[in-house]
DOVO-262554 format. One record per residue (C-alpha): residue number from 1; chain; y negated, z, x negated. Coordinates in nm, 3 decimals, decimal comma. Example, Ala and Ser with C-alpha at 12.3 -4.5 7.8 and 13.67 -1.06 7.14 Angstrom:
DOVO-262554
R    i  ch        v        w        u
R    1   A    0,450    0,780   -1,230
R    2   A    0,106    0,714   -1,367
***
This chain:
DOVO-262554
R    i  ch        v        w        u
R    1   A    2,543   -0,836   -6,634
R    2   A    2,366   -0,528   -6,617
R    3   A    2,048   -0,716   -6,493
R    4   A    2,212   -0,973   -6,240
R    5   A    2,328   -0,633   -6,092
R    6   A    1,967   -0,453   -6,039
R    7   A    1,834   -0,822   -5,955
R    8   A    2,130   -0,868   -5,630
R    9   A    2,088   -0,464   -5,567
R   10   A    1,760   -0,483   -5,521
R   11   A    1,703   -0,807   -5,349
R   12   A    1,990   -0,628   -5,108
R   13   A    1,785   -0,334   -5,043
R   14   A    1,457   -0,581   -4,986
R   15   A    1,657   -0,776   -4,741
R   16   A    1,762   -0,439   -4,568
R   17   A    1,378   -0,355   -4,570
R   18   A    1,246   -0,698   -4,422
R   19   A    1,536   -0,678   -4,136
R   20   A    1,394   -0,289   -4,089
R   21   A    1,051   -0,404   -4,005
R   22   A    1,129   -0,734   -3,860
R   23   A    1,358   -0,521   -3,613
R   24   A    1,046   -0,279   -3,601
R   25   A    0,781   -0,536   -3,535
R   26   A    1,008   -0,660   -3,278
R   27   A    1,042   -0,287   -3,105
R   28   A    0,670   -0,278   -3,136
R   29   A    0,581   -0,588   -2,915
R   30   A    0,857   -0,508   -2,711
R   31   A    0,717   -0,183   -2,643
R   32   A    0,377   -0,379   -2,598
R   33   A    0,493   -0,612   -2,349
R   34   A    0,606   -0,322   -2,109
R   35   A    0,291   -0,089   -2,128
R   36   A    0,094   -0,448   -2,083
R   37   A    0,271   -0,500   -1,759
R   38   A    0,283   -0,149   -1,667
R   39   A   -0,161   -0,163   -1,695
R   40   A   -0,108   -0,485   -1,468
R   41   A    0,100   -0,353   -1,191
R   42   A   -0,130   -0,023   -1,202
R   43   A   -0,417   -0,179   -1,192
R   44   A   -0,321   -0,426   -0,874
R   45   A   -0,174   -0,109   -0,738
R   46   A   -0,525    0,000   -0,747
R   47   A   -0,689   -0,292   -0,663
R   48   A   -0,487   -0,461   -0,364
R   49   A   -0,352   -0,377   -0,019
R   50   A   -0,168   -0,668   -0,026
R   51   A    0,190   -0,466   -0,052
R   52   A    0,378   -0,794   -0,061
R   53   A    0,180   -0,947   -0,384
R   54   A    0,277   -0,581   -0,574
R   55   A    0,580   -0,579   -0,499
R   56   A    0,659   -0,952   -0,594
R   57   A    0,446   -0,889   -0,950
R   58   A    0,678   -0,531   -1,004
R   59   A    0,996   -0,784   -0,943
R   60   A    0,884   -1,036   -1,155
R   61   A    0,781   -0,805   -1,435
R   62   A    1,147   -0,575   -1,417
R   63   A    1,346   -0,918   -1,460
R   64   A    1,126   -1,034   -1,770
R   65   A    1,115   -0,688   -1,916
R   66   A    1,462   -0,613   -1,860
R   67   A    1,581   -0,956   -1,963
R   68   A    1,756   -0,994   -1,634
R   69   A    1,843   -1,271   -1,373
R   70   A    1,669   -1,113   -1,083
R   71   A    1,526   -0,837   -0,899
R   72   A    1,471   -0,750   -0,563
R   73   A    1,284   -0,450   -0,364
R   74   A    1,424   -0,323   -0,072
R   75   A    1,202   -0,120    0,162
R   76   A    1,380    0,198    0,340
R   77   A    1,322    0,155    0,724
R   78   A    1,243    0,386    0,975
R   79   A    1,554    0,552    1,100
R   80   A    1,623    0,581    0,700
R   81   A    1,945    0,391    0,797
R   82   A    1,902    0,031    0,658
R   83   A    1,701   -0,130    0,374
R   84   A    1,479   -0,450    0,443
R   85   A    1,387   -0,695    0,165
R   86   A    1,008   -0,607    0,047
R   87   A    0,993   -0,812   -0,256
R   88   A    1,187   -1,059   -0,444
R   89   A    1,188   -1,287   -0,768
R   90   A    1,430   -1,515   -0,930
R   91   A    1,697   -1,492   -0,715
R   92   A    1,772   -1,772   -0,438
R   93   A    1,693   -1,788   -0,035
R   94   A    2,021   -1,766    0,066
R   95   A    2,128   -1,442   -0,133
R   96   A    1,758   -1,283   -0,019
R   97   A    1,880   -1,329    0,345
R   98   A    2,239   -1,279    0,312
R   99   A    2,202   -0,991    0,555
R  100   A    2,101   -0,640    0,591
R  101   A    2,187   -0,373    0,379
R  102   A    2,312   -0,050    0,556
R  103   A    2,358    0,253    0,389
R  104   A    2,688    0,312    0,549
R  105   A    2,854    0,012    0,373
R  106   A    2,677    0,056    0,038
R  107   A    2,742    0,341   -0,227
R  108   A    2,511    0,216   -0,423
R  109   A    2,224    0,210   -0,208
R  110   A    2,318    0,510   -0,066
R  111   A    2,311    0,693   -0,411
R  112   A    2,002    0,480   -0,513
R  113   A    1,857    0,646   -0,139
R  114   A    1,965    0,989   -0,272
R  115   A    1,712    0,974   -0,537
R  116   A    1,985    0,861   -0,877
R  117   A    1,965    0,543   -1,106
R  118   A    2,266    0,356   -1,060
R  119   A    2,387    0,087   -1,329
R  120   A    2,699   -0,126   -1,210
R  121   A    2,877   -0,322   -1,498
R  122   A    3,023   -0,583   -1,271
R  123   A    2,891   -0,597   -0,880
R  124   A    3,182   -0,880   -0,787
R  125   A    3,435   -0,561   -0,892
R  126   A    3,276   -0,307   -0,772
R  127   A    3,329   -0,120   -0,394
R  128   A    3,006    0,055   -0,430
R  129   A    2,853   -0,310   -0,407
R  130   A    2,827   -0,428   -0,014
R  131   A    2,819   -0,795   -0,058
R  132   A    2,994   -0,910   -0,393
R  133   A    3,157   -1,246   -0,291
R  134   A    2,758   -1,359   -0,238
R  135   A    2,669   -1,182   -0,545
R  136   A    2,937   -1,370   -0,764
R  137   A    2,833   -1,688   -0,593
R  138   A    2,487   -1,643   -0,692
R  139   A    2,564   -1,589   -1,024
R  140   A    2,481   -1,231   -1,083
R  141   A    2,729   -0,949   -1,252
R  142   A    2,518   -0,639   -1,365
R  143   A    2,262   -0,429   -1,189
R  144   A    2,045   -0,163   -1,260
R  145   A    1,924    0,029   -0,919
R  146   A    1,625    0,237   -0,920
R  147   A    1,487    0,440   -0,618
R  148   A    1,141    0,472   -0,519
R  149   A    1,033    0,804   -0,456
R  150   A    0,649    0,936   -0,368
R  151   A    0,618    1,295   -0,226
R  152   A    1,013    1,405   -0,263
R  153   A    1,113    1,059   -0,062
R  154   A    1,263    0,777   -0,124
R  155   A    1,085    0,469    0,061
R  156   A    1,250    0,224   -0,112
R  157   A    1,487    0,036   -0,415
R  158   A    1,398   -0,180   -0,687
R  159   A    1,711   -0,380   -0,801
R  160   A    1,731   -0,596   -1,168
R  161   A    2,040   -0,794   -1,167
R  162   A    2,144   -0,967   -1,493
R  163   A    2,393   -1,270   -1,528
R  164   A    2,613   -1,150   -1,754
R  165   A    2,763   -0,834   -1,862
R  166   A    2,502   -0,555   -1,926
R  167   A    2,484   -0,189   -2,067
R  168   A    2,119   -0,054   -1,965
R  169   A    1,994    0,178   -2,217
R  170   A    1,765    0,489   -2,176
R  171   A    1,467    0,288   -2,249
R  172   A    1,540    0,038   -1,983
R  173   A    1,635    0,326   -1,755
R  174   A    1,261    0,453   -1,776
R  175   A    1,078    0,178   -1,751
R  176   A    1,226    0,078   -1,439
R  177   A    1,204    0,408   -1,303
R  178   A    0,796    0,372   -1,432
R  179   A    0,796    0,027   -1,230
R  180   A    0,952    0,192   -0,925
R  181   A    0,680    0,470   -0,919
R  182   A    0,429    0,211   -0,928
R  183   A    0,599    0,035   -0,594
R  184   A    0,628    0,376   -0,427
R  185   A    0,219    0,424   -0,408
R  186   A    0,159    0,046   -0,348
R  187   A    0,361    0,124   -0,027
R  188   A    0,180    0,508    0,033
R  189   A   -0,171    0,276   -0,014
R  190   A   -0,045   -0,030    0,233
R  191   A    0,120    0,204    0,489
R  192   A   -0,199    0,482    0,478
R  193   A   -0,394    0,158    0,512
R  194   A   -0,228    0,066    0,821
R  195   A   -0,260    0,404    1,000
R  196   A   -0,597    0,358    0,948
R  197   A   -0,679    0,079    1,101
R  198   A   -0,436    0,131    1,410
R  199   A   -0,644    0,449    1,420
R  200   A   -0,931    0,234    1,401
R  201   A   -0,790   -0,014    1,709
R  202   A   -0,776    0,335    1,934
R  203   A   -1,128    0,463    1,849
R  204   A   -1,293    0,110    1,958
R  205   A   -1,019    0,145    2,248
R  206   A   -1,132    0,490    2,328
R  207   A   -1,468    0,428    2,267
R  208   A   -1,498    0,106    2,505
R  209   A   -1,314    0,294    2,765
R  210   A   -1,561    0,604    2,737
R  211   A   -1,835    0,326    2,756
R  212   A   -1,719    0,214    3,092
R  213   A   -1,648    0,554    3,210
R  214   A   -1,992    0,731    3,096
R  215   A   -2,201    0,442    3,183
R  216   A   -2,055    0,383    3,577
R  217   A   -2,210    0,722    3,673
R  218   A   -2,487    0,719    3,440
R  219   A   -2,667    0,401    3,625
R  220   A   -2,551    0,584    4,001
R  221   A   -2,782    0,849    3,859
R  222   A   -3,066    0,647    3,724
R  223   A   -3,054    0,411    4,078
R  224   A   -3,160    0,743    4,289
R  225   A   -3,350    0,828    4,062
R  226   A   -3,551    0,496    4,066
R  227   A   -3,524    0,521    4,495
R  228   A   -3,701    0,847    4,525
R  229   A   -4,033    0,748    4,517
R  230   A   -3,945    0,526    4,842
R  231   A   -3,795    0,808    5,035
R  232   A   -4,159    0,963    5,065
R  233   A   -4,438    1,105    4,868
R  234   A   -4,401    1,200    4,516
R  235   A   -4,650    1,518    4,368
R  236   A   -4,757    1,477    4,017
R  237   A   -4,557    1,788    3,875
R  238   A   -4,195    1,568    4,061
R  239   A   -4,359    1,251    3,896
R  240   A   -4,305    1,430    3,581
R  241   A   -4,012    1,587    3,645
R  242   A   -3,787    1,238    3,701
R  243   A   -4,002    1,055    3,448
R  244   A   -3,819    1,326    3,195
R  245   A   -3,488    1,238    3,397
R  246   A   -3,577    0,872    3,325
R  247   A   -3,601    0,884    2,938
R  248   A   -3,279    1,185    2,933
R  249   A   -3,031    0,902    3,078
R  250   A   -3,189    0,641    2,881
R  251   A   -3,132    0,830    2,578
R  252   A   -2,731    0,915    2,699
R  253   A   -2,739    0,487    2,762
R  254   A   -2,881    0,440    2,369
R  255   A   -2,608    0,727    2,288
R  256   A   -2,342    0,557    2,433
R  257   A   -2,439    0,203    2,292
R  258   A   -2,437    0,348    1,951
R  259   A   -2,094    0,515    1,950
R  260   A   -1,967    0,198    2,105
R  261   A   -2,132   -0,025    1,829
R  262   A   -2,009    0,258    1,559
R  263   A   -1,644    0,246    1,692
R  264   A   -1,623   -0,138    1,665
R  265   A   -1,807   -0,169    1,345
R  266   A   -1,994   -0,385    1,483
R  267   A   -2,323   -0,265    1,337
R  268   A   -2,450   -0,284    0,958
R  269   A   -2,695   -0,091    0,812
R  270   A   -2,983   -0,291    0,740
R  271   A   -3,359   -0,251    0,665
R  272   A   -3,515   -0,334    0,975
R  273   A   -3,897   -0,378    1,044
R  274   A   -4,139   -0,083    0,919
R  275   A   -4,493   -0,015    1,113
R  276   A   -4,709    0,248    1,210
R  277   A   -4,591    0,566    1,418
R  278   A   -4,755    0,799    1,642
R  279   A   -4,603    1,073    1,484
R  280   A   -4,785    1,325    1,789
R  281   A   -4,636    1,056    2,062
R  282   A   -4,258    1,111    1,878
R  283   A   -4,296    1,476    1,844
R  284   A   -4,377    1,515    2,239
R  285   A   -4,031    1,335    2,298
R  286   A   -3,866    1,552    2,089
R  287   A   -4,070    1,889    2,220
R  288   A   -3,955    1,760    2,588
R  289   A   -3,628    1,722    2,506
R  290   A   -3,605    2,058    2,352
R  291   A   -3,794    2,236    2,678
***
């Protein structure tokens, strides 16, 4: 009796054990699976300017990580009023464009906007939710709400929605938040990225325009120039004298080309043909520039 008893005691304990690491080994890979995808969506974050492929990978990861239904990312617009979709996966056409999402008729965005993580046990019960008639057609009941922040602002929302009843623990709470942090620079990169090349459209503007404008007068100059020999005679010292005119508005033409080809990026650096130089003739330029 006495040994049947240590036997089943300690095949109970051994049981206890196995379940102990199999839960651990579980926690392990679990924990795995989110720093893999975290490494992913940092390193596209990194990698891409392609705002809508980030934010469609951060989607996809939060539902898979979070063992949800769907997610969606909601971009803050302008007038910080309203949020537009950004990114989406898992959830159908129809609920993506149900319609716009103002802050005035949602709590929970409007919370989410204020910078807290909102969890909502049932979204077809609850007024903070805008649109939960679409929501319970679609399937979905819990949601976890996340706002993206970068530089004390929120530009956006990531939402997981799950499609059944859901408690979100603290884990779940960070690694969303993680995953929204991501999002908020992929937006900082695409939207610096787009300043920059409007700011790029306005220097080949400018530049073209200055082109026009510089180069009118310029060749008015250089025509009289050209004409005074024909107006009467020309002494050696005034044949000088406009032949360093000459080469001064050439030089403001060459100037003028390259800030126009520099502007448009229109010119690459390349190795171009090598040869000898008259290093005295190049120095004389320079000297009679200087003078």
């Amino acid at each position: 009796l006495c040994t049947t008893y240590l036997a089943t005691s300690i095949t109970a304990r051994l049981r206890e054990k196995e379940a102990a690491l199999a839960a651990s080994e579980h926690s392990l890979e679990h924990a795995y699976r989110r720093m893999q995808a975290l490494h992913e969506v940092g390193r596209l974050v990194n990698s891409s300017l392609d705002l809508n492929e980030v934010l469609a990978l951060i989607a996809e990861h939060a539902t898979h990580l979070l063992g949800g239904r769907g997610a969606c990312i909601r971009l803050l617009s302008a007038d910080g009023g309203s949020l537009t979709v950004g990114g989406t996966f898992g959830l159908s056409r129809a609920y993506v464009e149900k319609g716009p999402v103002d802050l005035d008729g949602s709590i929970l965005d409007a919370e989410t906007v204020a910078g807290q993580v909102v969890e909502i046990r049932d979204v077809t019960a609850d007024r903070r939710f805008q649109y939960p008639e679409q929501a319970r057609r679609e399937g979905l009941v819990s949601i976890l709400c996340c706002p993206m922040r970068a530089r004390d602002r929120t530009l956006g929302a990531v939402r997981v929605y799950t499609g059944e009843p859901r408690s979100f623990d603290a884990q779940d709470r960070q690694l969303l938040s993680s995953l929204a942090d991501l999002g908020a620079v992929a937006i900082e990169n695409a939207r610096a990225y787009g300043e920059l090349k409007a700011l790029d459209r306005e220097r080949v503007w400018f530049a073209r325009t200055t082109h026009h404008q510089l180069r009118s007068p310029l060749a008015a100059v250089q025509s009289a120039i050209d004409a005074l020999p024909f107006a009467g005679p020309v002494s050696a010292g005034q044949q000088d004298l406009l032949a360093r005119a000459r080469r001064r508005i050439q030089d403001a033409f060459d100037l003028i080309r390259d800030l126009l080809d520099l502007a448009a990026a229109q010119r690459r650096a390349t190795d171009g043909p090598t040869g000898p130089v008259r290093l005295d003739r190049s120095l004389e330029r320079t000297v009679a520039a200087a003078q």
